[in-house]
C-alpha atoms as one frame of an Amber mdcrd trajectory, in Angstrom:
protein
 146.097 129.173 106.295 146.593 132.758 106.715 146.191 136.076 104.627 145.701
 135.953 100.692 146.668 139.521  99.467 145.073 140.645  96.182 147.534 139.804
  93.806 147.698 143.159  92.263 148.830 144.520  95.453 151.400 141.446  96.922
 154.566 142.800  97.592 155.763 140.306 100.075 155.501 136.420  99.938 155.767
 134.885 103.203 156.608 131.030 102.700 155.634 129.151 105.631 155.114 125.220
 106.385 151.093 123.940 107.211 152.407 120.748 108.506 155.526 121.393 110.467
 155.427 119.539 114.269 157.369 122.343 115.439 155.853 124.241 117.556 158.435
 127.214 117.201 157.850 126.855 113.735 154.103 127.684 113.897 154.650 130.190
 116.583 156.849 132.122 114.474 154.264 132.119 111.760 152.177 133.086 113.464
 153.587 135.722 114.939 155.501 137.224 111.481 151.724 136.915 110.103 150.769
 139.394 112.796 153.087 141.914 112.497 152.920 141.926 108.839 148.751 142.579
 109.426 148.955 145.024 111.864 151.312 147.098 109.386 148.952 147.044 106.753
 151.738 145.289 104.795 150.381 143.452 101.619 151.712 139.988 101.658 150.751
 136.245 100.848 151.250 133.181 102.600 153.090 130.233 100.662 152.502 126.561
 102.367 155.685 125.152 100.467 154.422 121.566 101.873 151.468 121.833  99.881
 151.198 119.751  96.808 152.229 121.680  93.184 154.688 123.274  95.036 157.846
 121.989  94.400 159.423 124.606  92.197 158.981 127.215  95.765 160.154 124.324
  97.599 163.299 124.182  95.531 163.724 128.568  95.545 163.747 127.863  99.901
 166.674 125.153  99.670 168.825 127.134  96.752 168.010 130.591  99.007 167.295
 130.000 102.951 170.700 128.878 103.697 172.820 129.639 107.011 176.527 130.101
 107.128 177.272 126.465 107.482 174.433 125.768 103.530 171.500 124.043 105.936
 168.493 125.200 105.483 166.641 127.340 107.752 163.152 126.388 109.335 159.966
 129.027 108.168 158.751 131.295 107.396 161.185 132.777 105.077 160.610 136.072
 103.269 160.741 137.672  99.620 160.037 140.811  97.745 158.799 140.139  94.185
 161.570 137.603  93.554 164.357 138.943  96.263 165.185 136.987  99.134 164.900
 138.892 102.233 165.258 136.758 104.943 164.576 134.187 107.478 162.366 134.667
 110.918 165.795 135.626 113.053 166.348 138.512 110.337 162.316 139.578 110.439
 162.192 139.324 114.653 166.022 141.403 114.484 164.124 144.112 111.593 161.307
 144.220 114.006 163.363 144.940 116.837 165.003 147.289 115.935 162.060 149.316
 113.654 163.664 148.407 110.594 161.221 146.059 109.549 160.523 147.956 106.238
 164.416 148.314 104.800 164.388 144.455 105.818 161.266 143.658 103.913 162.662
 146.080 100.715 160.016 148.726 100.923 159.254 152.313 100.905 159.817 153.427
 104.285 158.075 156.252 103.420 154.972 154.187 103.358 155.376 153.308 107.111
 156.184 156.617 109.321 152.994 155.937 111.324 155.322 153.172 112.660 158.043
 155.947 113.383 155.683 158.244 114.989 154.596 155.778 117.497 157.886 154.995
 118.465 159.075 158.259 118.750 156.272 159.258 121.215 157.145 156.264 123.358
 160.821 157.643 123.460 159.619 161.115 124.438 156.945 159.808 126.932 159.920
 157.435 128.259 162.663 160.448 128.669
């Protein structure tokens, strides 16, 4: 279902659900998948419903928690083994162009991102 990044190059694992009737769930997938594409961000897809995967199964309950210890729906995000979030953290990061700090990386990497939204900003004013 979705992207495999060369695994010398995966920085981000993006753990999602294949068989989830929600369809917010798949939406948001989708839609994380996209973004993560479009900034040439190296990352690979985890189907945690997928057989042989219990041990990433068990990382999302002991790490995708809300305030009140449920866990959160997918897709969830890591860098290498960090947690960096759920889909409400990514779609906040994205918001507010601070989608690479969320996702742990070089922002350095990304000021094509920057540039863009500076010139929108200008053209706005």
């Amino acid at each position: 279902m979705g992207q495999e990044a060369d695994d010398s190059k995966t920085v981000i694992t993006m753990y999602v659900s294949g068989i989830s009737a929600s369809k917010e769930v798949k939406k948001r997938q989708q839609r994380a998948a996209m973004i993560l594409t479009s900034i040439r961000v190296k990352f690979e897809e985890v189907d945690i419903t997928e057989p042989g995967r219990e041990e990433e199964r068990e990382l999302m309950k002991k790490n995708c928690k809300n305030e009140e210890g449920q866990t959160l729906p997918p897709p969830h995000f890591f860098n290498g083994g960090e947690y960096c979030g759920s889909f409400e953290d990514f779609h906040a990061a994205t918001e507010s162009d601070r989608l690479p700090w969320f996702l742990k990386l070089d922002p350095a990497e990304f000021e094509f991102l920057y540039e863009k939204s500076r010139s929108a900003s200008v053209e706005k004013a």
